[in-house]
N, CA, C and O atoms as a GROMACS GRO file, in nm:
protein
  392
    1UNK      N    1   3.638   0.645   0.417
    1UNK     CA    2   3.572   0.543   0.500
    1UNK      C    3   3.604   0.405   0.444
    1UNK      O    4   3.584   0.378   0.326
    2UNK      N    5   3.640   0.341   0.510
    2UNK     CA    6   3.671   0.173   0.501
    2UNK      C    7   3.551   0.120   0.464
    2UNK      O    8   3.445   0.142   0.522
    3UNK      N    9   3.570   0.027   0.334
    3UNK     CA   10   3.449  -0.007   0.233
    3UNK      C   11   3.401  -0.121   0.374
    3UNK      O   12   3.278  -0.125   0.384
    4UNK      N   13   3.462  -0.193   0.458
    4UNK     CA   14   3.355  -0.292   0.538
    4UNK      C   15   3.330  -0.226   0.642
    4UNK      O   16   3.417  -0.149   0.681
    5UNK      N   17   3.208  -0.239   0.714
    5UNK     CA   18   3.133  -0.138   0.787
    5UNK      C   19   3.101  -0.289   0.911
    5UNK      O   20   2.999  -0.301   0.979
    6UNK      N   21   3.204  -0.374   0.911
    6UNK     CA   22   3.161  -0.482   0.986
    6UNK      C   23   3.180  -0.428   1.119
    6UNK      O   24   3.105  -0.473   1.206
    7UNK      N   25   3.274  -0.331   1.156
    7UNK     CA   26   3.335  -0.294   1.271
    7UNK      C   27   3.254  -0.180   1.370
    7UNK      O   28   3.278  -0.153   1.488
    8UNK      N   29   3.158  -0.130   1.288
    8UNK     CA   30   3.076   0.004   1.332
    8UNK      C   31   3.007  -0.036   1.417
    8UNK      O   32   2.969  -0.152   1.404
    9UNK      N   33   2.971   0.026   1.512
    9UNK     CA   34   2.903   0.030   1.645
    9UNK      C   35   2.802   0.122   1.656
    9UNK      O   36   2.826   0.220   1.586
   10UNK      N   37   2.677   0.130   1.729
   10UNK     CA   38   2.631   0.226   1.799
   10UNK      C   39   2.561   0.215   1.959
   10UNK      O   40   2.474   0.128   1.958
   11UNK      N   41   2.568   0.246   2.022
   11UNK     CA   42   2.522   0.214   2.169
   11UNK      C   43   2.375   0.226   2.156
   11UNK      O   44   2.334   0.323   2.091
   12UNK      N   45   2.278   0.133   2.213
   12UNK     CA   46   2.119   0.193   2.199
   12UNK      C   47   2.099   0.258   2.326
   12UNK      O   48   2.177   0.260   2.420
   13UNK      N   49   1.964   0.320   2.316
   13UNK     CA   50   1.917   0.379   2.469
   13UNK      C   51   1.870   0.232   2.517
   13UNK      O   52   1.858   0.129   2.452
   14UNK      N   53   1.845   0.262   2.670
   14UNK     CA   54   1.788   0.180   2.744
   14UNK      C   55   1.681   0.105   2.684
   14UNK      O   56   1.669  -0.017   2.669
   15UNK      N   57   1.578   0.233   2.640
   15UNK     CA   58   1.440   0.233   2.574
   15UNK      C   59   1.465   0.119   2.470
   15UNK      O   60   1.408   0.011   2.489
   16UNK      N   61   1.546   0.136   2.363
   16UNK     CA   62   1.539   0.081   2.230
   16UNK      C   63   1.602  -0.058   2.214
   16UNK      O   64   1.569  -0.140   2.128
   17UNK      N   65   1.721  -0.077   2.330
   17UNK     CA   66   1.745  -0.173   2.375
   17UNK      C   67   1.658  -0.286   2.433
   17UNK      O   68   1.670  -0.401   2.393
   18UNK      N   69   1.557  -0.246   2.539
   18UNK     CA   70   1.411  -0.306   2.607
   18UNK      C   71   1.314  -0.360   2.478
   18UNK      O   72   1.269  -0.473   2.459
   19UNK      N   73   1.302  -0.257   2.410
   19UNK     CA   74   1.170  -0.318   2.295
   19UNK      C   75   1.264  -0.399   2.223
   19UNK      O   76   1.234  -0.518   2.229
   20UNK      N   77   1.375  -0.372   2.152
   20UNK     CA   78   1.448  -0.462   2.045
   20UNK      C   79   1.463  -0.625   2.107
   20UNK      O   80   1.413  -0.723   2.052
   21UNK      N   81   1.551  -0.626   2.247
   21UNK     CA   82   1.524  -0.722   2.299
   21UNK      C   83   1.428  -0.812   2.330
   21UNK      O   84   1.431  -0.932   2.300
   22UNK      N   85   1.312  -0.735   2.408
   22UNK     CA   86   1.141  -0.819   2.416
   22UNK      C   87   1.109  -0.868   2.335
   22UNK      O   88   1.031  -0.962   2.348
   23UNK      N   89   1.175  -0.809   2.158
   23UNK     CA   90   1.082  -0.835   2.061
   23UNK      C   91   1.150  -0.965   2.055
   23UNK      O   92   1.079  -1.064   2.075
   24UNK      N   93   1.306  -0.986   2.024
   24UNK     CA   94   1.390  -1.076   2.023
   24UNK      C   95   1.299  -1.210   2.094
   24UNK      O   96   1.254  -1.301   2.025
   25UNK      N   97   1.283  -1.200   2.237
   25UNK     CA   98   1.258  -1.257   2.307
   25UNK      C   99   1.120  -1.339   2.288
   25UNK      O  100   1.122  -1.462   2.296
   26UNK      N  101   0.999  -1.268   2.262
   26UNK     CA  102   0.895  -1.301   2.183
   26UNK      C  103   0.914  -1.412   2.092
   26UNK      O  104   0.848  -1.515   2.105
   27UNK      N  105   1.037  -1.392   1.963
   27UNK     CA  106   1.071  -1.460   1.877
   27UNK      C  107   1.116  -1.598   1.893
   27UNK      O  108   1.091  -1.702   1.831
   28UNK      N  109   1.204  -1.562   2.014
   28UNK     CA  110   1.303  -1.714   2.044
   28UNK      C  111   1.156  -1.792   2.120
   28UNK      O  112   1.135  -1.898   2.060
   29UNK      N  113   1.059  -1.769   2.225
   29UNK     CA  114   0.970  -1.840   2.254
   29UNK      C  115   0.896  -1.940   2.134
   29UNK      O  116   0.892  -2.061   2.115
   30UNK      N  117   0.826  -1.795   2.049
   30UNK     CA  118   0.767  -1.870   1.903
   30UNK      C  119   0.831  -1.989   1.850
   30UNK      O  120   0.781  -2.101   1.837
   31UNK      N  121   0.940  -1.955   1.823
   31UNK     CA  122   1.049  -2.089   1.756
   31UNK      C  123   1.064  -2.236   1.840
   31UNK      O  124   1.052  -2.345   1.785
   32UNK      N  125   1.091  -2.215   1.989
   32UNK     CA  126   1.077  -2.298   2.057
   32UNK      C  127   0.941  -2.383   2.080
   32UNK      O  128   0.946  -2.506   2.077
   33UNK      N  129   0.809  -2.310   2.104
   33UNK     CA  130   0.673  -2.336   2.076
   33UNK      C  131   0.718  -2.436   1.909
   33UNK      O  132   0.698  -2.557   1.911
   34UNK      N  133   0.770  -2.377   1.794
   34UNK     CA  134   0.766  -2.461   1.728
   34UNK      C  135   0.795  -2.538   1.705
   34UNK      O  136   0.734  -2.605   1.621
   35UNK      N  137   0.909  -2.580   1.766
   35UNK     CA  138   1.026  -2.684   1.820
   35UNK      C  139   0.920  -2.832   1.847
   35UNK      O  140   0.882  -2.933   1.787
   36UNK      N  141   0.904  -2.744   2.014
   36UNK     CA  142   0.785  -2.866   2.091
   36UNK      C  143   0.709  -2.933   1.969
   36UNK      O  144   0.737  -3.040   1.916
   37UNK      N  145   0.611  -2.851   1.937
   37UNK     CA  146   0.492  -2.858   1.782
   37UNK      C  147   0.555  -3.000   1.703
   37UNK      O  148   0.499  -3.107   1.678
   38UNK      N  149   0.687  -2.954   1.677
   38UNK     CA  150   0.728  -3.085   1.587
   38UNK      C  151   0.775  -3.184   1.663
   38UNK      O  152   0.756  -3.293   1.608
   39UNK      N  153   0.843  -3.194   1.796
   39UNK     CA  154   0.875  -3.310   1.811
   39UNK      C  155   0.697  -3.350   1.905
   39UNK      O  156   0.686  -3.472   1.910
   40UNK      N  157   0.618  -3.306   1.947
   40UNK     CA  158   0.506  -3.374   1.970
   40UNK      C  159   0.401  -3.364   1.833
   40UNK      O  160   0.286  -3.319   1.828
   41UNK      N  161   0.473  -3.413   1.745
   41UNK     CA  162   0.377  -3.465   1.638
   41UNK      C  163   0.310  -3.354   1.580
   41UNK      O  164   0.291  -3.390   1.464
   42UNK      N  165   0.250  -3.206   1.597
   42UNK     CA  166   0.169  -3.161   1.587
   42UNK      C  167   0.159  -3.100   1.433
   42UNK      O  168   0.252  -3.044   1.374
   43UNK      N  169   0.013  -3.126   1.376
   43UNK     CA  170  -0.022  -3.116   1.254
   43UNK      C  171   0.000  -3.021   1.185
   43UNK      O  172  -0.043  -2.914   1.226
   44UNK      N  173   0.103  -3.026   1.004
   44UNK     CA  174   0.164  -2.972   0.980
   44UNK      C  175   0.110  -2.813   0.914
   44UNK      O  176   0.195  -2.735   0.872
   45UNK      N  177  -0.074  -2.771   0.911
   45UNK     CA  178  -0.101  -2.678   0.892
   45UNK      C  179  -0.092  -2.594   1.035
   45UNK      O  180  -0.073  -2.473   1.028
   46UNK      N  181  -0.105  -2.653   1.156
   46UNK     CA  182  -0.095  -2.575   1.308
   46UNK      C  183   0.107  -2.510   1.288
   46UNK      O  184   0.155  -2.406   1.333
   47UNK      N  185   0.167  -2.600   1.222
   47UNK     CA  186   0.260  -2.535   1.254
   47UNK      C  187   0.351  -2.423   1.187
   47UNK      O  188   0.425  -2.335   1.229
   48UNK      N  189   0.301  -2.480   1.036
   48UNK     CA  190   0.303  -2.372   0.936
   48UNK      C  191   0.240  -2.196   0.989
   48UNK      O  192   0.296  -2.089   0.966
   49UNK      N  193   0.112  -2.220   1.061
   49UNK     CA  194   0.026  -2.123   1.093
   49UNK      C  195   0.135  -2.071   1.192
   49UNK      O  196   0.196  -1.973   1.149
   50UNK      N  197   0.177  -2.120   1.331
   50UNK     CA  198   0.283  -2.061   1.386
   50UNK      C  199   0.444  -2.013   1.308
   50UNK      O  200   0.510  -1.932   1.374
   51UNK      N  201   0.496  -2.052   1.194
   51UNK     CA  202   0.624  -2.061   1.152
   51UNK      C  203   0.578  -1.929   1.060
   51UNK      O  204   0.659  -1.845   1.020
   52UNK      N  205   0.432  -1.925   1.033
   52UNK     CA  206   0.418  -1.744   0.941
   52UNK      C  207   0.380  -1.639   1.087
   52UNK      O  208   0.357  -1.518   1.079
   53UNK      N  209   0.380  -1.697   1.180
   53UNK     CA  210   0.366  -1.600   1.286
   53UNK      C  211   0.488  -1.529   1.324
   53UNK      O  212   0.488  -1.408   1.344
   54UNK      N  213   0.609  -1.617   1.334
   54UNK     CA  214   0.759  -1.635   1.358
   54UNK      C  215   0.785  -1.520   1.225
   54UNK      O  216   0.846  -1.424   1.273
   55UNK      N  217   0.768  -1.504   1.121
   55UNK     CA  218   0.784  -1.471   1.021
   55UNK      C  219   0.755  -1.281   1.039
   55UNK      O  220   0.829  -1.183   1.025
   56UNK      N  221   0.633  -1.297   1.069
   56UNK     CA  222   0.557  -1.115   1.078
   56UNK      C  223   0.668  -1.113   1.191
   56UNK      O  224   0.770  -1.066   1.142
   57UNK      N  225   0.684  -1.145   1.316
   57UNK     CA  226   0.727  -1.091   1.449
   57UNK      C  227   0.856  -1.008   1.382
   57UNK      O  228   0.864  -0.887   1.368
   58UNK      N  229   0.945  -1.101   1.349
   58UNK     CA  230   1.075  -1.128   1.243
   58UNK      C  231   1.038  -0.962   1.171
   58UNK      O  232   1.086  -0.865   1.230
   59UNK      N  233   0.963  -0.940   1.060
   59UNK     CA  234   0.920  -0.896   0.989
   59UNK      C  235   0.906  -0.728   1.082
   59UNK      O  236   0.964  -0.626   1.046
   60UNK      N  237   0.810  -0.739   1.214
   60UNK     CA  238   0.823  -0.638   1.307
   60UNK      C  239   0.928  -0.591   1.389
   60UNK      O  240   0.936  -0.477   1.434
   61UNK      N  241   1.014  -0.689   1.409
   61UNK     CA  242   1.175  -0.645   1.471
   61UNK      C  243   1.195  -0.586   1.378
   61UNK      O  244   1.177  -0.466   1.401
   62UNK      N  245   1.249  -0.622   1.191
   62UNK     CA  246   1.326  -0.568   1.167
   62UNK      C  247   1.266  -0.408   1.122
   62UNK      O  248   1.332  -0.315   1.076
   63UNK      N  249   1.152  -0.413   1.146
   63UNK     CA  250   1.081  -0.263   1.108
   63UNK      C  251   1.089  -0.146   1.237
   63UNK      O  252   1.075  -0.024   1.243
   64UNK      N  253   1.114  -0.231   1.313
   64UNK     CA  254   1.129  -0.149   1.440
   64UNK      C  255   1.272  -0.076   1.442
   64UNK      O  256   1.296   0.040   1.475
   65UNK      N  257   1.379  -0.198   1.387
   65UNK     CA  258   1.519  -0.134   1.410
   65UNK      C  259   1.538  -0.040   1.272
   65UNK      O  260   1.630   0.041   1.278
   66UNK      N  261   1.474  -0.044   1.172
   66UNK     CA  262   1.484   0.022   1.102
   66UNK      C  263   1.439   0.172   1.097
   66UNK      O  264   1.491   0.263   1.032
   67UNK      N  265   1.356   0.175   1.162
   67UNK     CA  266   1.306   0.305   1.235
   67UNK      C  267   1.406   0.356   1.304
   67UNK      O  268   1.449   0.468   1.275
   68UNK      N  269   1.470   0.270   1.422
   68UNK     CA  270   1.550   0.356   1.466
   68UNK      C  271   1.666   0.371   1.404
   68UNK      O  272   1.722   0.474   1.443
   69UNK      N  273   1.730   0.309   1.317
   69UNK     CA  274   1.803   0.354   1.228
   69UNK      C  275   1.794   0.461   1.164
   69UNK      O  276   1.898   0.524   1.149
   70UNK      N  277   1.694   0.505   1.120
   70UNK     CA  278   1.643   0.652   1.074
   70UNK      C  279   1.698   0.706   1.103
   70UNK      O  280   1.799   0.767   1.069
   71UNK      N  281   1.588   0.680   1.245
   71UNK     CA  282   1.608   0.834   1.289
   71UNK      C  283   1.770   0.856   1.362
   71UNK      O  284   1.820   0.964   1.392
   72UNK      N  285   1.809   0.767   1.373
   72UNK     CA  286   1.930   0.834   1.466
   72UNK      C  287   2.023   0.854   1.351
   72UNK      O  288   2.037   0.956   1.284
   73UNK      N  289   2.121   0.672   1.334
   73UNK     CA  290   2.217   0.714   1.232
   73UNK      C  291   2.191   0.763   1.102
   73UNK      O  292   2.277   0.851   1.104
   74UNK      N  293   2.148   0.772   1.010
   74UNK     CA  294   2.077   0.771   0.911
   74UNK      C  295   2.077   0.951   0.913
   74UNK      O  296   2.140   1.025   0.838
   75UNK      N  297   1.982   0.991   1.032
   75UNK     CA  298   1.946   1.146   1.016
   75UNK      C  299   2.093   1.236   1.101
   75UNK      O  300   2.132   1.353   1.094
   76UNK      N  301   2.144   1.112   1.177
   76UNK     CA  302   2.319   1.204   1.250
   76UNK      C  303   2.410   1.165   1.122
   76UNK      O  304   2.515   1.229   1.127
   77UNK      N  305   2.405   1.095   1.027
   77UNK     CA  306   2.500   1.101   0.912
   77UNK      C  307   2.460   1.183   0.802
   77UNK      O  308   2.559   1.179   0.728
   78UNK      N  309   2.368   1.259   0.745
   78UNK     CA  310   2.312   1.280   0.701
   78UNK      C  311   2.332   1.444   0.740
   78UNK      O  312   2.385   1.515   0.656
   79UNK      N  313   2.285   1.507   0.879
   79UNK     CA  314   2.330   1.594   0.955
   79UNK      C  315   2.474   1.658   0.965
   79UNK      O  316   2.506   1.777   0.964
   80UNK      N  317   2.560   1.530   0.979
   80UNK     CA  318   2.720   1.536   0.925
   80UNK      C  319   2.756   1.554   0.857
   80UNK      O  320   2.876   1.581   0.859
   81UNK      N  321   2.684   1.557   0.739
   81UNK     CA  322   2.736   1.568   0.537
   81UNK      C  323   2.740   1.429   0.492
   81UNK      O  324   2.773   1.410   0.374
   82UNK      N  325   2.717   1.342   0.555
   82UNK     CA  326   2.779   1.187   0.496
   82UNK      C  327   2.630   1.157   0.411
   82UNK      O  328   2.518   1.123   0.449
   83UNK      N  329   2.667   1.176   0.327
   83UNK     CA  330   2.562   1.144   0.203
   83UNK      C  331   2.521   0.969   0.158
   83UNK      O  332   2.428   0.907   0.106
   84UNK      N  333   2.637   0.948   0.208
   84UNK     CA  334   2.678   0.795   0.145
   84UNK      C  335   2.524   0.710   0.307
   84UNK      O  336   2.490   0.594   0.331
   85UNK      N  337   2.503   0.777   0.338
   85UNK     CA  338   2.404   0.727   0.432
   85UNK      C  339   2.290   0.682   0.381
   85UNK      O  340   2.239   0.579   0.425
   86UNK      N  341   2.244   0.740   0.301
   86UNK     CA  342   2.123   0.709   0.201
   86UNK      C  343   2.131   0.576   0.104
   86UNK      O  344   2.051   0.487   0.077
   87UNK      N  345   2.304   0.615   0.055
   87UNK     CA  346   2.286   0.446  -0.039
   87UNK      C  347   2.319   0.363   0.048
   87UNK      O  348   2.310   0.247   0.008
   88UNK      N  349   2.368   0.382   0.192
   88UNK     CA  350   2.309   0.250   0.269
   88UNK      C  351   2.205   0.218   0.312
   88UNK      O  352   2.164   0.102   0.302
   89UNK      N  353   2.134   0.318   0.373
   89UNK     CA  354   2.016   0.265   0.372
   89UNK      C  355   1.912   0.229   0.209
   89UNK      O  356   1.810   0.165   0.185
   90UNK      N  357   1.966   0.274   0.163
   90UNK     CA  358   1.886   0.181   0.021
   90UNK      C  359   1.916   0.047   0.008
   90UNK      O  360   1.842  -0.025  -0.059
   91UNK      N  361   1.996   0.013   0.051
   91UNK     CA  362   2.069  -0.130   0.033
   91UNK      C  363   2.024  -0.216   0.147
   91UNK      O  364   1.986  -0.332   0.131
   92UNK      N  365   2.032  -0.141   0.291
   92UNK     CA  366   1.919  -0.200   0.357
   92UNK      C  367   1.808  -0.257   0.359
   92UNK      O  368   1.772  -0.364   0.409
   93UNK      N  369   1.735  -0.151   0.279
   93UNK     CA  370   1.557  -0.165   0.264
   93UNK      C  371   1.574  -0.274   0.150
   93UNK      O  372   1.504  -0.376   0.151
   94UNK      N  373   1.697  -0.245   0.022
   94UNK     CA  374   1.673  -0.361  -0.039
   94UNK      C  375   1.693  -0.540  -0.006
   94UNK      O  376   1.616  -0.624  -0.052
   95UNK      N  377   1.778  -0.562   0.058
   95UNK     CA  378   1.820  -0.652   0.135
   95UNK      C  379   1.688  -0.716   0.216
   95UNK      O  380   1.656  -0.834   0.200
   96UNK      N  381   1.608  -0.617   0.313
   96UNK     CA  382   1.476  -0.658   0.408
   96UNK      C  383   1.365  -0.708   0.313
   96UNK      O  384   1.296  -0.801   0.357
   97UNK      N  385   1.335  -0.659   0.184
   97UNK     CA  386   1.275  -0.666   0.099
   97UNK      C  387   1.295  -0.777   0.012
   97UNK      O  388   1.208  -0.782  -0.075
   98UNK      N  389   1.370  -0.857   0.007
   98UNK     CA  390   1.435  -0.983  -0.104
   98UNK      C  391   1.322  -1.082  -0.043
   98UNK      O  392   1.314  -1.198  -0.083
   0.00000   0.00000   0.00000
């Protein structure tokens, strides 16, 4: 296997596609809400309070895709013999975790 994994693909379901996106979508609003916040002046604990909101959402996407990472590639590589699945996902979780 080719040490860069920049090229790998996987197709989502409809399903996982819909929530990953919404969540996306959720996110880009928040940011924009924070946008407005600063250019209309608004006081810098209101916006802090929104920019740790931006933060959990952030925090819930990437727990969501990580789930499905699991379970699909993770448990179809794994299923395959590809062992080397595990020290990526360790490197994952370490990476989300920094």
């Amino acid at each position: 296997m080719d040490s860069c994994d920049c090229h790998r693909t996987r197709p989502r379901t409809p399903e996982e596609l819909k929530l990953l996106v919404n969540r996306l979508n959720r996110i880009e609003g928040q940011v924009r809400g924070i946008r407005r916040m600063l250019e209309e002046d608004a006081y810098c604990t209101d916006i802090l309070i929104q920019s740790s909101a931006v933060t959990a959402a952030v925090n819930t996407f990437n727990r969501e895709l990580l789930a499905i990472h699991i379970r699909t590639c993770v448990a179809n590589d794994l299923r395959a013999g590809n062992d080397q699945a595990v020290d990526e996902l360790v490197t994952a979780i370490q990476r989300l975790m920094k």
